[in-house]
N, C-alpha and C positions, 0 to 999 in steps of 0.2 A: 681223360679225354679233354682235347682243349675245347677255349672256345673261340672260334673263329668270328671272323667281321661279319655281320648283319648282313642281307642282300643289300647291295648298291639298289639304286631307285626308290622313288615313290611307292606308301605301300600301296594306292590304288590303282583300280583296273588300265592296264597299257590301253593307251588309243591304238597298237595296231593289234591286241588280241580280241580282234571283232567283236559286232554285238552281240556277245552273249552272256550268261550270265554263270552264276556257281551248279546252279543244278541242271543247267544245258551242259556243264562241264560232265558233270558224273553221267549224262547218259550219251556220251561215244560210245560207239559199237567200237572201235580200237584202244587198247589201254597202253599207259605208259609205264616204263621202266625208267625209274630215275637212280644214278649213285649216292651213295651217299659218302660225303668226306667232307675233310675240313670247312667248308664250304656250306655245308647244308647241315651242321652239325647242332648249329646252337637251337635249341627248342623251339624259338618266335621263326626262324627262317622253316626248318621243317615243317609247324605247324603249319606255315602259309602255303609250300606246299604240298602237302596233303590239299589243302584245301584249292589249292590250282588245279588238281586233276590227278594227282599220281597215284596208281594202283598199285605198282610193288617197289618195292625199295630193296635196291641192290649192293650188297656188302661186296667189295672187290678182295678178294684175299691175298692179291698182290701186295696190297700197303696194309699196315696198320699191325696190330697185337693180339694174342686174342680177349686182353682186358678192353681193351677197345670195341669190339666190334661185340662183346657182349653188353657192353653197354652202351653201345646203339642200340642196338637188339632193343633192350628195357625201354629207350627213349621211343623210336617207333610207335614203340607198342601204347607207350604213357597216350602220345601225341594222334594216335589213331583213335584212342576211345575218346579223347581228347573232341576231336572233330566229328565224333561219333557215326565211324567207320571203323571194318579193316581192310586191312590192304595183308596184301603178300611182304614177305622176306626171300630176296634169291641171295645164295650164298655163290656166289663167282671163285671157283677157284684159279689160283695162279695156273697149275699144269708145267709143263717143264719148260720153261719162258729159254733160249737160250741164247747166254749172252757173252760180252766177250767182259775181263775185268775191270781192276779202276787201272787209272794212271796217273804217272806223278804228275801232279798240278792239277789233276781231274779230268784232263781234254787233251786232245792230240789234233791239230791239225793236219789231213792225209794229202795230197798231193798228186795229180794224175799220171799214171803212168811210174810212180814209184813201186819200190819192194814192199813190202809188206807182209809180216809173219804172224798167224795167230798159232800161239803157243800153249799147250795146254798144262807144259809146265813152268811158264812165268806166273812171277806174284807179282810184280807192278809193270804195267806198262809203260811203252815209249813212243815217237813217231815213227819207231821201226815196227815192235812188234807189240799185241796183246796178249793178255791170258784170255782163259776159257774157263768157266765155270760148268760148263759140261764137256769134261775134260775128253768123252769116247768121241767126239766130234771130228778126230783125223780119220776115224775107223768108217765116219759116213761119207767124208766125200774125196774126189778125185780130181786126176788132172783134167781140165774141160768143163769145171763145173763152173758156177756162177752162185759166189756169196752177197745176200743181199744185208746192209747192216741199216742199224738205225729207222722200221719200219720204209727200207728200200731207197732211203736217200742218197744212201754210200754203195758203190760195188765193186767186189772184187770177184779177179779172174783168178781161179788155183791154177796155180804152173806145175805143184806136187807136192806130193805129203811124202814125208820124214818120221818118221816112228810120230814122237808129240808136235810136231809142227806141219802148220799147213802152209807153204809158203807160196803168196798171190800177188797181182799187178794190180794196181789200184788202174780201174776205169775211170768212176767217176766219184772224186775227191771231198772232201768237205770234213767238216768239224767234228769228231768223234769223243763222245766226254763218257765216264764210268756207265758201264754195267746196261749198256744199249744193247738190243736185241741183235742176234741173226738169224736169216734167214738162208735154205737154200732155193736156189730159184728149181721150180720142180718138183719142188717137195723130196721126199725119201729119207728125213733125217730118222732114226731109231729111236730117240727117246721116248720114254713110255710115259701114258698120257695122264698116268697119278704117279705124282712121285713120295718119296715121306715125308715131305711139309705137305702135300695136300691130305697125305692121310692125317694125321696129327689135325689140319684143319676142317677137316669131315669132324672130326668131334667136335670142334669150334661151334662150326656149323649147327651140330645137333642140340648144343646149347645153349644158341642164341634162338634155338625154335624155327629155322628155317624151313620154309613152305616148299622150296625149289631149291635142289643143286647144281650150279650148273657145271660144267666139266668141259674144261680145254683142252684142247687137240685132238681130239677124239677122231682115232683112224677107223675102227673097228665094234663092231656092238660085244666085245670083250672087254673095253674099254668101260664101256657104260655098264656092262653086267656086273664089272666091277665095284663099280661107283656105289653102286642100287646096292649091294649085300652089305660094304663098311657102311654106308650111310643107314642102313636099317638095324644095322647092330650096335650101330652109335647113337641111333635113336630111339634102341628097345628100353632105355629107361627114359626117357624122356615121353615115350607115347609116339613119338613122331615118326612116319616114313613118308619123306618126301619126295616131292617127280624128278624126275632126273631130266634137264635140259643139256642135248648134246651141242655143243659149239664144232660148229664145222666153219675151221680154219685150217688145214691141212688138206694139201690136194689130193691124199688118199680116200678123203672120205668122201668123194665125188662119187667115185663107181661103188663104195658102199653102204651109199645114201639108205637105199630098199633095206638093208639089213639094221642100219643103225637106228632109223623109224621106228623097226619094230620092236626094237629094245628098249627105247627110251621111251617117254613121254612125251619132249616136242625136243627141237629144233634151235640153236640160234644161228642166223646166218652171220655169222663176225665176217667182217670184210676186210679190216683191215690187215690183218696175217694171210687170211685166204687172198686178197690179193697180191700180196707180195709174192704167193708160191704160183699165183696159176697166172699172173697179171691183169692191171684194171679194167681193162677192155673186156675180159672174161666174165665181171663180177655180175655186172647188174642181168643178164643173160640166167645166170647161174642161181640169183636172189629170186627173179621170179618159177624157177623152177622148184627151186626146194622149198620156196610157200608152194606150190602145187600141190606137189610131190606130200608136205605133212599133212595138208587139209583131205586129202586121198587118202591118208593113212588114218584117219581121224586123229589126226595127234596136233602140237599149238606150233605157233611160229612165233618168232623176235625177229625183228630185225635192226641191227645193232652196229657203231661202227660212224662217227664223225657225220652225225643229222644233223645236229646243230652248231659246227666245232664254230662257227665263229662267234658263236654268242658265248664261249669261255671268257672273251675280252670284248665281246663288243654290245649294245641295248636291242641289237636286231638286226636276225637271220640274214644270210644273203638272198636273194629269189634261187638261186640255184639250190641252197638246203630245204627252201619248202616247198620244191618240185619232188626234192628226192624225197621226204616224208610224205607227202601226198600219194607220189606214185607207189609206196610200201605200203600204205592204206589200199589203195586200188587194186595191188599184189594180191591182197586179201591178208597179210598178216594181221597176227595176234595181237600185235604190242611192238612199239617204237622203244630204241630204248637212248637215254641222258649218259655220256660216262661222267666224263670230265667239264661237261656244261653246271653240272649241279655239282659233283665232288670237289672242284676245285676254282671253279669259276667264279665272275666276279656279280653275275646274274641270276643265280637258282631258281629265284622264283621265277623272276619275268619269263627265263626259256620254259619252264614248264605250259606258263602263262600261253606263249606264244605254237609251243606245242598241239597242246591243247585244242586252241583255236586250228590249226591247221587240220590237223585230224578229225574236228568235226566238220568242217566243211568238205573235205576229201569224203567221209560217211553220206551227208548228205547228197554230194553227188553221186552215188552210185546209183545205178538201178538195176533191181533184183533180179536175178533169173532163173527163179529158181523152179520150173517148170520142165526146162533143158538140164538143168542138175540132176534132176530124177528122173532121166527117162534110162538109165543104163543102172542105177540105182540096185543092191541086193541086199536085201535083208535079211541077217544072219541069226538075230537073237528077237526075243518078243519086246522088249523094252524098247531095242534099238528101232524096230519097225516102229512102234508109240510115239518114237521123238521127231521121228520122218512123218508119219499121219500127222501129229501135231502141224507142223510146216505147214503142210500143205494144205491143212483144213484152215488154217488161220491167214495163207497168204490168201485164197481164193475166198475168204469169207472178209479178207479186210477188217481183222479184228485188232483190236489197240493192244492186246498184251499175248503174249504165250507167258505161262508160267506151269514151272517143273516142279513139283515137291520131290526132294530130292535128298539120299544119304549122304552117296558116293560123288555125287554130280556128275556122274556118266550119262545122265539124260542131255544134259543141259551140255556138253561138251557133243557129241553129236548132233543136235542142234545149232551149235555155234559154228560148224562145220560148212556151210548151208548159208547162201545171200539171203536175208532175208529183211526188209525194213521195218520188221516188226520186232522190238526189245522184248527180251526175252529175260524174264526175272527166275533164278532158282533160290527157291524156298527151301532152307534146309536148316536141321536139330545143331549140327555140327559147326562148330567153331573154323576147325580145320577145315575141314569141305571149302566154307564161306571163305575162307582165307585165298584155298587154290582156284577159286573161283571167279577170282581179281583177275586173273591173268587172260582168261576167256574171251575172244572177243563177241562182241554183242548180249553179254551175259552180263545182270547186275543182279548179283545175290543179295539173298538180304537171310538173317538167323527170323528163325519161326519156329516153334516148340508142337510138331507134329503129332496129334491123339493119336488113340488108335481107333478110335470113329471118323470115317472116311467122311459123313457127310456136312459133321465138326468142323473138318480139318479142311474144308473145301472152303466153308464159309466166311472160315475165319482166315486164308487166306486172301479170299475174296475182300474182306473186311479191310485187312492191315493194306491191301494197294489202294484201295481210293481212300485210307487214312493218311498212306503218303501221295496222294494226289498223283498215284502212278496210273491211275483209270479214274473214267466218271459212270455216274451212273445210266445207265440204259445202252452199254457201249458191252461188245462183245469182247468175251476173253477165251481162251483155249486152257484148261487147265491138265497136268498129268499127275498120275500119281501111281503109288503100288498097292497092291490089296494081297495080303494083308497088308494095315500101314507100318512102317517104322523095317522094311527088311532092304538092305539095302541090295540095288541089281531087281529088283524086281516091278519094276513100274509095266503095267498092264492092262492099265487104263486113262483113258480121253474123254473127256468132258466138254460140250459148249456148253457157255453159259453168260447171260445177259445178266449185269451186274445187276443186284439187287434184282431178281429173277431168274429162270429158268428158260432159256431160248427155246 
């Protein structure tokens, strides 16, 4: 693994990531998702940010080896106990990216209104034709159709496909250099949404100990059922079964949003593929829908896709990217996510920096409503009614904390479901738990070594929050837990209680 140039700038606080400080960072109710790559690699750069705010860190499996990305994996993890947190690991896989090949010189410049042939059996390209590295690609499309290349900057019109060739008008012309993406506009391409570099990287994955898988192109919740059995079987020696986040970037998985929900864990809304198939105009419509749509399901959201792209080259956002981040806090999403800002950018810390700041201010302005939330409200299981009581007793009592003692963190994720201005701490034995618990919004785990005396285990979590100054004393908290302790799914009791007291 190399090692990359240090973040550009000053290491201290930017004057425009407002007045706040490191530990107003750690308590946003929205967390961040930063990349990690050359860029954010060398130890002193990632340490700083962890220490800016980042809750999970995301391996792209598009780039890198898997000697690589296991030994990020390690660095993380050093650099988290390091700052003495954890955070999450999402494992991002490629998925069937498909692209057209290289060319001699490495670039072609297209021409509007010329010929243009993508060929599935050329090996180098020219300004006439390309290869195809997903060679069944004449088998998907047709005369009429509309190819989008290069994330939708290039297009062509198919005039007809020829057994291996698809041969098109170029619309609208520009610079095409090796192994750039297409698209079809409309989506319907066939490629299947793991291919065997992602399988092969599922075990990658299971070895660098990742918290979350995430999964591209996902048409179908067979797509994700998929995911969910190689990843648990490549994590049966390892201990690990991770959640599986579906990326909806393909316009199929529009109308099978309800299905894919219930397969998966959460959601990422990638925008940048999904608009190329449905167009831009479409997207932001479509982003506030499926944050709905997952927080309905109880399951998490991302929302991901050029929040910060101009801070890869430049000290500070435009005002239009910390509209769009703000507004994806207000959406109610999970987690904003970094690609290319932190993996390859000349700024990792400051954008986290600047992040950061954005999203607490966006939390701060919200106001709760979570009285309207529950009046359609149905409670299916006894723990899940505990997490909703909880709410509700702590919003109308205006108490300073909820806290979940928790296995599974299924308390604490139904909870997070739920506007609520009151931070919400799970208290949990597991590593893991606390891991996937980074990604939650409004949830800040912490590890606590739960007895199996219930009224032990109350006080001493009581104890360890006003040891971190997360409560004071004579100030109401809401505590949950399960009886017996230590079973996880089973929380079936609620607590008030005045700190150092009994309310």
């Amino acid at each position: 693994m190399g090692q990359p140039p240090a973040s550009a700038g000053p290491p201290g606080r930017r004057e425009d990531a407002l007045d706040i400080d490191k530990d107003d960072r750690m308590l946003r109710s929205t967390k961040i998702v930063a990349t990690i790559g050359p860029a954010s690699s060398e130890p002193a750069v990632l340490r700083r940010m962890l220490e800016a705010g980042v809750d999970v860190v995301r391996f792209n499996f598009s780039h890198g080896t898997p000697h690589d990305h296991v030994a990020r994996a390690r660095l993380v993890r050093e650099e988290a106990a390091a700052c003495g947190r954890e955070v999450a690991i999402m494992a991002d896989l490629q998925g069937p990216k498909i692209r057209v090949g290289k060319f001699e010189g490495g670039k072609v410049e297209l021409q509007p209104g010329a010929r243009f042939v993508l060929d599935a059996s050329c090996e180098l390209g020219s300004a006439e034709r390309a290869g195809l590295d997903y060679k069944d690609l004449p088998k998907d499309v047709h005369a009429g159709d509309v190819l989008l290349l290069n994330d939708g900057r290039l297009v062509l019109d198919v005039d007809r496909v020829a057994g291996a060739e698809i041969v098109t008008t170029v619309r609208i012309g520009g610079e095409l250099s090796n192994n750039k993406g297409i698209n079809r506009q409309g989506g319907g391409l066939s490629a299947p949404a793991l291919t065997a570099k992602d399988v092969r990287d599922i075990e990658t994955a299971m070895e660098c100990g990742a918290d979350y898988l995430a999964v591209s192109f996902v048409k179908s919740r067979t797509d994700v059922e998929m995911a969910r059995r190689l990843a648990n079987i490549g994590g049966e020696k390892y201990g690990i079964r991770p959640l599986i986040i579906a990326k909806i970037e393909r316009s199929e998985a529009i109308p099978a949003l309800g299905e894919i929900l219930e397969a998966a864990d959460g959601i990422m809304v990638a925008r940048g593929d999904l608009a190329i198939e449905v167009g831009n105009a479409a997207v932001p419509a479509l982003q506030k829908r499926m944050i709905r749509m997952a927080r309905a399901a109880n399951k998490l959201a991302i929302t991901a896709t050029q929040m910060m792209e101009s801070m890869i080259h430049h000290a500070s956002p435009t005002r239009a990217e910390v509209s769009d981040v703000a507004n994806a806090v207000l959406d109610g999403t999970d987690a904003v996510m970094l690609s290319a800002e932190t993996a390859s950018g000349k700024y990792p810390v400051e954008v986290v920096e600047t992040m950061a700041a954005i999203v607490l201010e966006a939390d701060r302005s919200e106001t709760p409503g979570l009285d309207q939330q529950f009046l359609n409200e149905t409670f299916k299981r006894v723990d899940q009614s505990i997490a909703y009581g909880a709410l509700f007793t702590a919003y109308h009592l205006r108490c300073a904390a909820i806290v979940a003692l928790t296995e599974s963190g299924s308390t604490a994720l139904w909870m997070s479901r739920h506007d609520i201005d009151i931070p919400i701490y799970a208290l949990t034995p597991s590593v893991a738990t606390q891991r996937r618990l980074a990604l939650y919004r409004n949830v800040r785990p912490l590890h606590f070594s739960i007895t199996d005396d219930r009224d032990r285990a109350l006080a001493a979590a009581e104890g360890l929050l006003v040891e971190r100054a997360r409560v004071k004393r004579g100030e109401l908290i809401v505590l949950t837990c399960g009886e017996p302790m230590g079973q996880p799914g089973g929380t079936n009791s609620l607590k008030i209680v005045r700190v150092d007291g009994i309310a």
